[in-house]
C-alpha positions as CSV (number, residue, x, y, z in Angstrom):
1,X,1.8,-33.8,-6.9
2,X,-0.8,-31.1,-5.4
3,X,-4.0,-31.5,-6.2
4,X,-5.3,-30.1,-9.5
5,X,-2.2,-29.8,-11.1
6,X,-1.7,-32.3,-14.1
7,X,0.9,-35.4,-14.0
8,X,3.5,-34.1,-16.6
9,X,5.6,-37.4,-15.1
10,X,6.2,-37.9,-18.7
11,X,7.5,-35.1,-19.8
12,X,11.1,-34.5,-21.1
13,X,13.4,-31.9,-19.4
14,X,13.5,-29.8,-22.0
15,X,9.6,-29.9,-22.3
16,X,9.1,-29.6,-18.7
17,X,11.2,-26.6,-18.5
18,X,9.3,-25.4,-21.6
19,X,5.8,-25.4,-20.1
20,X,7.3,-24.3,-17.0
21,X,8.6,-21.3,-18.5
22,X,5.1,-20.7,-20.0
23,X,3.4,-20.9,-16.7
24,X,5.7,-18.7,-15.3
25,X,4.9,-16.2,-18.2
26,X,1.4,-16.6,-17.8
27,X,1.5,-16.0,-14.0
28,X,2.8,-12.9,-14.2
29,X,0.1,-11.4,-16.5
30,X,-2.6,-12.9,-13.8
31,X,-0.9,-10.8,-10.9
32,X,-0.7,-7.8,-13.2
33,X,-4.7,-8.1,-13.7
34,X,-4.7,-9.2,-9.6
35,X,-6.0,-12.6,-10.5
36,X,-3.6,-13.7,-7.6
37,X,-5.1,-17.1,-7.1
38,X,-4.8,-18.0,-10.8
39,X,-1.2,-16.7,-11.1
40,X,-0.2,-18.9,-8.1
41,X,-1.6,-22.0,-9.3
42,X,0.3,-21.7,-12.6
43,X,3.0,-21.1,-10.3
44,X,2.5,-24.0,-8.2
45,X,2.7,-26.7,-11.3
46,X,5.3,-24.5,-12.7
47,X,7.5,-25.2,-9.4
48,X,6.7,-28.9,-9.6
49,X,7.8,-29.9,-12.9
50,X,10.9,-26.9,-12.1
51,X,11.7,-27.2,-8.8
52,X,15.1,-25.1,-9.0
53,X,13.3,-22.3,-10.5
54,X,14.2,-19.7,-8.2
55,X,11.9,-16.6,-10.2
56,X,8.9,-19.3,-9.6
57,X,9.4,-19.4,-5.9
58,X,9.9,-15.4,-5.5
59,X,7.3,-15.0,-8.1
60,X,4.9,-17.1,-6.1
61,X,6.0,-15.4,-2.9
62,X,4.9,-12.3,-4.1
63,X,1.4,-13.4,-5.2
64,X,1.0,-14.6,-1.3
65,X,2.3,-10.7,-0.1
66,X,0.0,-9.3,-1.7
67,X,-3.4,-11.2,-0.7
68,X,-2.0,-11.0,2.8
69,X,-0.6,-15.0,2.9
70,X,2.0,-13.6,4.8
71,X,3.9,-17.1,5.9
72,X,3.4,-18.6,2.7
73,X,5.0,-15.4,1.2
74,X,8.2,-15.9,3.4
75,X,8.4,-19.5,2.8
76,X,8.6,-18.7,-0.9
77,X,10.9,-16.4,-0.5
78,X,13.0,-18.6,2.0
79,X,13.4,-21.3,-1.3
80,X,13.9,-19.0,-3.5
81,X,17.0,-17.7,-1.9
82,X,18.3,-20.7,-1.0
83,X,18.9,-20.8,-4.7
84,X,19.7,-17.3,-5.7
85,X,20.8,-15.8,-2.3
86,X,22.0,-12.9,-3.7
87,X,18.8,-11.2,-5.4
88,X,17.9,-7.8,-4.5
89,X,14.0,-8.7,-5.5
90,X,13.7,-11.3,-3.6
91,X,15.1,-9.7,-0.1
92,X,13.6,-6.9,-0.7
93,X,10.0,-8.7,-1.3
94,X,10.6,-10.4,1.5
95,X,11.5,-7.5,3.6
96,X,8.2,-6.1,2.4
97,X,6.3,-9.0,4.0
98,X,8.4,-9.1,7.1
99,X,6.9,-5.4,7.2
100,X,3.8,-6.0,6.8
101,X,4.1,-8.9,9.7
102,X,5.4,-6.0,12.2
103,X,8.5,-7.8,12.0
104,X,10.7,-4.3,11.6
105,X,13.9,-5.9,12.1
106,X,13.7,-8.5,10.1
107,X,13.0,-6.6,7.1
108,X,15.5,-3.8,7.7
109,X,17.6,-6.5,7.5
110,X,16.9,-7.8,4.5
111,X,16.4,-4.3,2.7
112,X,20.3,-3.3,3.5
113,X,21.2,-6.5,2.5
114,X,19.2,-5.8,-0.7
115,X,20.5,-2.3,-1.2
116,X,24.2,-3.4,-1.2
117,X,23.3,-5.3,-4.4
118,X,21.2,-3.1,-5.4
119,X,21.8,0.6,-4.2
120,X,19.7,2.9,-6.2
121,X,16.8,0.9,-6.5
122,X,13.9,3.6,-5.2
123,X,11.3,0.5,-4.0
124,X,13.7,-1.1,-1.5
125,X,14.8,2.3,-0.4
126,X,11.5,3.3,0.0
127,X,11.0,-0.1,2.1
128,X,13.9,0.3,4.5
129,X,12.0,3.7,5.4
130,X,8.8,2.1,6.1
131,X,11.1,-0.5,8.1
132,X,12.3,2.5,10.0
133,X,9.3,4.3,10.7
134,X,8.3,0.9,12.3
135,X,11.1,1.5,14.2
136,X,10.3,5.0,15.2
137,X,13.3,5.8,13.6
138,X,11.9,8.7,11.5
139,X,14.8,11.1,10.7
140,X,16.7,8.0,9.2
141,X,13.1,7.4,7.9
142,X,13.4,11.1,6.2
143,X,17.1,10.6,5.2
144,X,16.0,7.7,3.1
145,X,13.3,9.8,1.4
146,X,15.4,12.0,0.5
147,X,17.7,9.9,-1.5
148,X,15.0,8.8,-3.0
149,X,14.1,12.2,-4.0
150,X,17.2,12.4,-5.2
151,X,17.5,9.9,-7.4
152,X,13.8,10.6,-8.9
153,X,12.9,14.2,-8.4
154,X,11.2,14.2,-11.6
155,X,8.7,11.3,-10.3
156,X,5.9,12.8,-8.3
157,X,5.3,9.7,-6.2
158,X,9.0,10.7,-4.9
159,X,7.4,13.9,-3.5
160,X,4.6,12.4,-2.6
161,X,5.7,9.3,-0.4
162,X,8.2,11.7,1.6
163,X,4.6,14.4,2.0
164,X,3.1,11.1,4.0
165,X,5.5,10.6,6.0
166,X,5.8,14.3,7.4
167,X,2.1,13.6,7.3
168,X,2.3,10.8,9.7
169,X,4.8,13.1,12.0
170,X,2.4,16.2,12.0
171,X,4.7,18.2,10.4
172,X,2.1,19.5,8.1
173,X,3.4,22.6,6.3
174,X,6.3,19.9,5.2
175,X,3.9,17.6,3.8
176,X,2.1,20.3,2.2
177,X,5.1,21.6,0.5
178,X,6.3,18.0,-0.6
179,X,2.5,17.5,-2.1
180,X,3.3,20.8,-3.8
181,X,6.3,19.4,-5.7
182,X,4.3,16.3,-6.7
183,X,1.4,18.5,-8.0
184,X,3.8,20.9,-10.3
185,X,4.9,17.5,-11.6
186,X,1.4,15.9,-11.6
187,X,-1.4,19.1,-11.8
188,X,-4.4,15.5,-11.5
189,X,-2.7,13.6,-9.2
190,X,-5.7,12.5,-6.9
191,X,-3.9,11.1,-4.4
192,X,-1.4,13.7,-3.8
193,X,-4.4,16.7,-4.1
194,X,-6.3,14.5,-1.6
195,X,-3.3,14.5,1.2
196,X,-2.3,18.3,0.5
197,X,-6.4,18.5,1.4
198,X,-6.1,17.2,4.6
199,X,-2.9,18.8,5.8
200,X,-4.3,21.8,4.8
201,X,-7.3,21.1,7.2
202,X,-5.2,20.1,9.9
203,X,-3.6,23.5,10.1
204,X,-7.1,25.1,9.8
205,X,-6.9,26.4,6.1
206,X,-10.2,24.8,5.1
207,X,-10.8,26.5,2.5
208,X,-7.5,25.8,0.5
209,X,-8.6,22.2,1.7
210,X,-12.2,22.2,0.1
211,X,-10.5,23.2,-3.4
212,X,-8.1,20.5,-3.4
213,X,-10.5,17.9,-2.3
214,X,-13.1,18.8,-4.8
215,X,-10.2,18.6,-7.7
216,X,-9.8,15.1,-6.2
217,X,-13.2,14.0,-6.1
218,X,-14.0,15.5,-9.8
219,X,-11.3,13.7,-11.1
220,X,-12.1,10.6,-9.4
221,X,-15.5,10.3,-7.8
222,X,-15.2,7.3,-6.2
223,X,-11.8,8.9,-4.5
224,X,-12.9,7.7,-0.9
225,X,-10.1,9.0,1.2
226,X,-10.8,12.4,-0.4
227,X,-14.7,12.2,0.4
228,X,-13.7,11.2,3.9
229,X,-11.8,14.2,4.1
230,X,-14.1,16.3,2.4
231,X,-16.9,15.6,4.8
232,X,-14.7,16.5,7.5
233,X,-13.9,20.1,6.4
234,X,-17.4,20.9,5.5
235,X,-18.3,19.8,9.4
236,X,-15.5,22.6,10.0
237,X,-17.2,24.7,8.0
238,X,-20.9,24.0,9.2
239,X,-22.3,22.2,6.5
240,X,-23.0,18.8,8.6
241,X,-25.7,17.6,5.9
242,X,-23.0,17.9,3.3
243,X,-20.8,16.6,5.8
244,X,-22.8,13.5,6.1
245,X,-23.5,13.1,2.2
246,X,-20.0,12.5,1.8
247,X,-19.6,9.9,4.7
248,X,-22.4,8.5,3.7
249,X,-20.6,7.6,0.0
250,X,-17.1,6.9,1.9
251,X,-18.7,4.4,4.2
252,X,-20.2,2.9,1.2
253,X,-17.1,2.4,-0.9
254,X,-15.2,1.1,2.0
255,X,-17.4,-0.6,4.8
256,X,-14.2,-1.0,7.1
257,X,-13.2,3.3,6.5
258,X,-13.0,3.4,10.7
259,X,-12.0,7.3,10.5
260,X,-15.4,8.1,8.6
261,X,-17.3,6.3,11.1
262,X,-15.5,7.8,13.9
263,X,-16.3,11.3,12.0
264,X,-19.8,10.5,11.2
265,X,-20.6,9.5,14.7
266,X,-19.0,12.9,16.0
267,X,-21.3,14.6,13.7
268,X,-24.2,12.6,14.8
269,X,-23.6,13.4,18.0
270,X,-23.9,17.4,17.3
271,X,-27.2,16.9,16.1
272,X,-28.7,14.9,18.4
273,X,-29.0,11.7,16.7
274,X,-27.5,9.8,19.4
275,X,-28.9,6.0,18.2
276,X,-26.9,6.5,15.3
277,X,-23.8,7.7,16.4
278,X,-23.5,5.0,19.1
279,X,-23.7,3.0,16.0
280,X,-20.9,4.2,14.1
281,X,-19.3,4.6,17.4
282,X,-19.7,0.5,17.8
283,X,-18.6,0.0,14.4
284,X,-15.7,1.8,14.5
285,X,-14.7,-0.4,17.8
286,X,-15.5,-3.3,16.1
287,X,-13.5,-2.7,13.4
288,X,-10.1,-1.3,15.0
289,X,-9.9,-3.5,18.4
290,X,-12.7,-6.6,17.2
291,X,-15.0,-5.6,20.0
């Protein structure tokens, strides 16, 4: 028995099962409110008085993705589909963390073998395209994205997710046209006005940029991708001390924001305040390559 969970050596079956099912219940409201460590140690005495419980084991696998356990994730995942082999969730969580371990194969793997149980499901479709932009495959990539568009053209994110990936490919006026779509869906979608704000500086059309990044940062202030983004168009535009004001807040939302300190240093640098961008220059190595 693990430490710190109760001997329930007494217990019937039927009462085991009954408090396991419980825990298991329980659990899944702690992940929803991202009390992770809570929801796996329910889990944990939920698997020891139910050991062939295979939702426990994919349940508890999914707690460990998402704080970044990766191994214990897959070897969760590995129990739980030695009992159900056939479950779409489960492959396709594991495909997720076999993703996030670089492991591209792997997880393309497991998110076809999901998809032939599960075909229309857009989060497993939408993870065999990240699988194949890992693989550099990116017009497979696209042709995934746009079954899922397909499927859920009413659903901004649909738009939204294919935008970032033209994104990621430079194929800005693409991305801005897919952030488009999501914004007729979703006129105060942050994330989506955010993204259109930096394509839209990439190709030089700052000032369509500067309106859709101050949409995003009025409707969420503390939007620090969008502040990050912001700053750089008004260095574009000459404005370095507004420029800086909105580093300034994006560095301290998110000390490890490498691109801001890259960008703050640059600006720095253009006004002579060379101590400080070597700074930001440092911390931005530090950060990306642990120097």
């Amino acid at each position: 028995m693990d430490e710190g969970i109760m001997d329930h050596s007494g217990l019937s079956e039927a009462a085991a099962q009954s408090r396991a099912s419980v825990l298991r219940s329980r659990a899944v409201s702690y992940n929803a409110l991202l009390r992770h460590d809570a929801a796996i140690a329910d889990l944990t005495e939920a698997i020891a008085l139910v050991p062939d419980d295979a939702r426990a084991w994919r349940l508890r696998g999914e707690c460990h993705r998402l704080i970044k356990r990766y191994q214990a994730a897959l070897d969760d995942f590995e129990e739980s589909l030695k009992l159900e082999p056939d479950s779409a969730y489960a492959l396709g969580s594991r495909g997720q963390t076999y993703t996030a371990m670089e492991r591209y194969e792997e997880a393309l793997e497991d998110f076809e073998h999901a998809l032939t149980l599960s075909p229309e499901t857009p989060w497993i479709l939408e993870g065999k395209a990240d699988a194949l932009v890992g693989l550099n495959r990116m017009d497979e990539a696209l042709a995934v994205h746009a079954k899922i568009i397909k499927l859920n053209e009413e659903i901004p994110y649909s738009w939204f997710a294919r935008g970032e990936l033209y994104q990621e490919m430079s194929l800005y006026t693409e991305a801005i046209d897919d952030y488009t779509k999501a914004l007729e869906l979703d006129p105060d979608y942050v994330r989506a006005l955010a993204r259109r704000g930096e394509a839209l500086r990439m190709i030089d059309r700052n000032e369509e940029a500067l309106a859709d990044l101050n949409r995003a940062i009025e409707l969420k202030p503390t939007a620090t991708r969008a502040l990050g983004s912001r700053g750089a168009v008004l260095s574009e535009m000459g404005d370095n001390e507004g420029a800086l004001e909105d580093l300034n807040a994006a560095i301290e939302l998110d000390p490890e924001y490498i691109w801001a300190f890259k960008v703050r240093g640059e600006i720095l640098q253009d006004l002579d305040r060379h101590e400080e961008a070597i700074a930001d220059f440092t911390r931005a190595l530090h950060l990306e390559f642990g120097d």
